[in-house]
N, C-alpha and C positions, 0 to 999 in steps of 0.2 A: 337132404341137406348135408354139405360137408359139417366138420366141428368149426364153431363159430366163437369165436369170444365175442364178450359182449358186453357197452357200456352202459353207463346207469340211465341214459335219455331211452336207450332200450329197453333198459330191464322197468323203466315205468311205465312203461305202452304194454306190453306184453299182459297177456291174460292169463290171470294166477285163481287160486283153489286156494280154501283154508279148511280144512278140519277141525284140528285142534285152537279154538280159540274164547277164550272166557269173558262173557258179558262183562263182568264186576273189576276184571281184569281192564280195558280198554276205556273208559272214559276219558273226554278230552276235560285236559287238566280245568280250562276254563268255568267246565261246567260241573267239575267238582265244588271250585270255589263257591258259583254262585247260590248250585244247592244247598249247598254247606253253611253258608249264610242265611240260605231261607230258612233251614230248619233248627239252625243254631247249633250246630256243629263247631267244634274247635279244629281245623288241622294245623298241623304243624308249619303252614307259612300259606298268605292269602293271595300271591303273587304268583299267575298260573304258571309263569316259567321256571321259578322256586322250586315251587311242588313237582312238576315231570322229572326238576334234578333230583329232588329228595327221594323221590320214588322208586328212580332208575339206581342213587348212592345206597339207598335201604334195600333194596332186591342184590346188591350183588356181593352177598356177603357169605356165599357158600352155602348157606343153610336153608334147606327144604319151610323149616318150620318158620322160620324168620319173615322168608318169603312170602308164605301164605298170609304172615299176619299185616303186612302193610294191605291187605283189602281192609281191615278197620276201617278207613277212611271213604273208598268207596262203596260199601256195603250204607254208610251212616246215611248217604246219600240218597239210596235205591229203595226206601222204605216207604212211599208215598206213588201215589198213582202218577202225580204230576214224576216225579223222578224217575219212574220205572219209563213212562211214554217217554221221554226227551231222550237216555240217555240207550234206550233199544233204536229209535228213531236215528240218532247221532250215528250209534252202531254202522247202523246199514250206510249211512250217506261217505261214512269215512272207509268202509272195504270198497264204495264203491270209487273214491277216488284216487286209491291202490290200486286201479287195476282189477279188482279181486272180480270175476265172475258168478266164483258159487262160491258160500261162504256157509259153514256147519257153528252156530255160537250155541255155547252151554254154560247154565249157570244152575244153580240149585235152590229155588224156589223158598225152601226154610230159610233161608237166611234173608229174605226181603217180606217176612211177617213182623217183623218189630215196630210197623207203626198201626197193627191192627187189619191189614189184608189178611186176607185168608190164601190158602195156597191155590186154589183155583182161580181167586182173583189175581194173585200175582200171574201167571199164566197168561189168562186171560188178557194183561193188560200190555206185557212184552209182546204176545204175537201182534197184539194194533199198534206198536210203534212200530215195530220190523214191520208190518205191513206198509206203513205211512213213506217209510222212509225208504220204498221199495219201487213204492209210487212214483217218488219225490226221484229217487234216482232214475229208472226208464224216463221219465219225462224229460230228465237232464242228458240225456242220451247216452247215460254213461249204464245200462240194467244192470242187475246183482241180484240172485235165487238165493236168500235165506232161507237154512233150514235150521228147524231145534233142536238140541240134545238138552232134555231135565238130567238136571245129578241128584245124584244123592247123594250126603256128606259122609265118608264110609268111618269117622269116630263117633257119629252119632246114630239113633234108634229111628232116622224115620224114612231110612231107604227105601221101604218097602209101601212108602205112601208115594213118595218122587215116583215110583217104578207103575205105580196105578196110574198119576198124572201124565205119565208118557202115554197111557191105553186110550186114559179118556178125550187126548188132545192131540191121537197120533193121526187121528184125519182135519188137524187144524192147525195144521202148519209145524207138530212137534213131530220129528222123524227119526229118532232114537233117544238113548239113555243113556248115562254114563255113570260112575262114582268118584267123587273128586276127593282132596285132603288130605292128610299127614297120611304117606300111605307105607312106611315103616311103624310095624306093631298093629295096623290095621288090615288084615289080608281079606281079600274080596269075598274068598267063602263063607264069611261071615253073614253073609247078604245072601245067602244061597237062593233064598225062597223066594225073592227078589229076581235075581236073575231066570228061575225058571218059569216066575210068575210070565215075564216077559217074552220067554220063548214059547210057550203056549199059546199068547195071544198076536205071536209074528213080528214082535217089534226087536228092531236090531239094538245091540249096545258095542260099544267099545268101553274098556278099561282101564283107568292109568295104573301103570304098573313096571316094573324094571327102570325106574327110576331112582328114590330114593329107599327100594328095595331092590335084591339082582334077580338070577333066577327061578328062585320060588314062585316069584308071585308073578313072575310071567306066565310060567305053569301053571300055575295054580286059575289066571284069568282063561286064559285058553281053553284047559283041557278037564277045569271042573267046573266053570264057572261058564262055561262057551260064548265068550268074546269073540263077535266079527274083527274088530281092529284091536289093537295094541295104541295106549294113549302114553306117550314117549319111548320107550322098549329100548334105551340106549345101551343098555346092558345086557343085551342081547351076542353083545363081542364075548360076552365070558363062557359063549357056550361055542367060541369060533378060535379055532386052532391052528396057526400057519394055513390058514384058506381052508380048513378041514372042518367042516360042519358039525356041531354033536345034533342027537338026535331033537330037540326043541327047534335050534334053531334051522335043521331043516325043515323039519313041521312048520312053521311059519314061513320060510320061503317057497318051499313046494304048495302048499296052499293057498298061496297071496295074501296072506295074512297082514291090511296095511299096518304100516310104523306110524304114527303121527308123530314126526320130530320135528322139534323145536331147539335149535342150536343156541338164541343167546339165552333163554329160557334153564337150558344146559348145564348154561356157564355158568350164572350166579348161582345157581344151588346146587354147584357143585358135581352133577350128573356128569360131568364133561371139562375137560381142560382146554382149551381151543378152538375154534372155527375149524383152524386145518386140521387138527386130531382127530374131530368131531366124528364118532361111528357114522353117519350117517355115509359119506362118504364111500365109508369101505363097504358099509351095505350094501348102497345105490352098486357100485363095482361090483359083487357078488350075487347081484339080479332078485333081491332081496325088493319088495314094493316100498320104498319110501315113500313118503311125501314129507313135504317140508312146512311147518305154522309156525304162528306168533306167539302163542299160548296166551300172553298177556300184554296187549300194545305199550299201556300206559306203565307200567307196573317192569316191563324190559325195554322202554324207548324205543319199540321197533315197528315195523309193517312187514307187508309182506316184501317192499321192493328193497326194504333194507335188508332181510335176509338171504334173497337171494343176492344183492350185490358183495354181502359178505364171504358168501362159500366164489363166489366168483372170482373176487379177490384173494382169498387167502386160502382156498382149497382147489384153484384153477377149474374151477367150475365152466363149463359152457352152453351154450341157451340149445344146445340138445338134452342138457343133464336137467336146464331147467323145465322143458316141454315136457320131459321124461315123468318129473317131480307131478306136475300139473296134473296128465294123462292118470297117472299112478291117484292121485287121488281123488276124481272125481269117478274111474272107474270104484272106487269102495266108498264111495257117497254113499248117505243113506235115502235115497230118491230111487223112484224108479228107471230100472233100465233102461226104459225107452229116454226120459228124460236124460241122464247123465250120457247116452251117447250122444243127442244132441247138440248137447254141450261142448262135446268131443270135437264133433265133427263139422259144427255151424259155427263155432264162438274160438276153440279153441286153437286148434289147429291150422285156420286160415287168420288167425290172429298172430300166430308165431310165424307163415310164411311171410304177413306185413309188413312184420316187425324187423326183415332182413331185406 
């Protein structure tokens, strides 16, 4: 293909990849309300177009910690069997009306025991709505390959149980591991036992890290802690010198080490100044493995066809940079090889020649 630009009726046919993207994070507004009602929950306004603005005005306020804390309201929700099936189920039907092909969601199991689940039944009950609604997509002829990432919360003490629940569930549909949360003052070594638990018994993790920390704790997720991906890594420019690599950040690009970036995700907490500024960009440029998510639908107003229409728009992005993005990320899926080339070369790539 020559370089193409490309508009938004494009960029929503096109077959996209998510990595980076959080259960509790993505709820449609609607079925916040209604839960929210079932269980008798308070939010802050019961009018589901209210609440996506509240949500998206409360998330853009520069602050990592702020950020995290507007899940209060979806978390209140996700505490019940019926809430966990509807809104995994939801999940699946909404990547799959993005476009989205292969889609990695991670959420952390502790925090959907406060209505008496246990953490195996929370499990348990997300892979049968991501099942349901996996169903419910192929049949609509629109398929979508869910896979799991458990977290573990890295300010609290029970990482190293999430890190057993990825063992005992990694041949049922959970396909790695991650640690999520305030991740300034909390560094991943902390969890050491955790992560090597994990590499023992073969199962992949990525790390958020180099975001609301720089690069220590990229380092530190890497090269002590052995991280297959990097979960946002936007501070990864502070180890890059008028085009001059230091030695981390070529260790992550000589290794293919993916980025999981999420640009508007970026913006509000402050990780980033702009769409057009956005590292990703100079990355992608420097042959660095990007990939591009949403981190959080509900919680930053986006999808995936809205992020790629934004670097398109505001960082002249073109549907080779976004094939690129795609390719880039379902090559560091955590599925098997056979499977993600398939993907590649069935779903993907004759998907982007259609689309032109």
């Amino acid at each position: 293909m020559t370089a193409t630009r490309v508009d938004a009726e494009v960029i929503r046919r096109l077959p996209k990849a998510v990595l980076h993207d959080h259960l509790d994070g993505g709820l449609r507004p609607a079925t916040v309300v209604e839960l929210a009602d079932a269980v008798g929950h308070t939010l802050p306004t019961t009018d589901p177009d209210e609440l996506a603005a509240w949500y998206f005005e409360a998330a853009n306020s520069g602050d990592l910690v702020r950020y995290i804390a507007t899940f209060e309201h979806t978390l209140a929700v996700m505490q019940t069997r019926e809430g966990l099936l509807r809104t995994a189920e939801e999940y699946v039907l909404d990547l799959a009306a993005d476009g989205v092909v292969y889609g990695e969601v991670r959420y952390a199991p502790e925090l959907n025991t406060n209505g008496g689940l246990m953490l195996a039944e929370v499990v348990e009950t997300v892979q049968e709505g991501l099942a349901a609604g996996m169903v419910k997509a192929a049949a609509a002829g629109t398929p979508v390959r869910v896979g799991t990432l458990l977290c573990g919360m890295r300010m609290f003490d029970r990482v190293r149980e999430a890190a057993d629940l990825a063992v005992a569930f990694r041949d049922a549909g959970v396909v790695g591991f991650d640690i999520a949360g305030a991740e300034d003052g909390f560094p991943p070594a902390d969890h050491l036992d955790a992560f090597e638990h994990l590499r023992r018994e073969s199962v992949p993790f990525t790390i958020h890290a180099g975001e609301a920390h720089g690069l220590p704790s990229i380092h530190q997720a890497l090269q002590v802690c052995g991280a297959q991906r990097i979960g946002h890594g936007v501070r990864l420019t502070e180890d890059i010198v008028d085009g001059k690599l230091g030695r981390l950040a070529g260790w992550v690009r000589d290794r293919r080490i993916a980025l999981e970036m999420c640009p508007t995700s970026n913006l509000q907490t402050g990780a980033a100044t702009s769409i057009a500024e956005h590292p990703i960009t100079a990355l992608k440029d420097l042959g660095f493995r990007v990939t591009l998510n949403t981190d959080n639908r509900l919680v930053s107003g986006t999808t995936m066809t809205r992020e790629m229409s934004l670097l398109v728009d505001q960082a002249d992005w073109t549907v080779e940079d976004l094939r690129t993005v795609t390719v880039n990320a379902l090559k560091s899926a955590f599925i098997p090889f056979d499977e993600r080339g398939a993907l590649i070369e069935d779903v993907v790539l004759p998907g982007y020649e259609a689309a032109l």
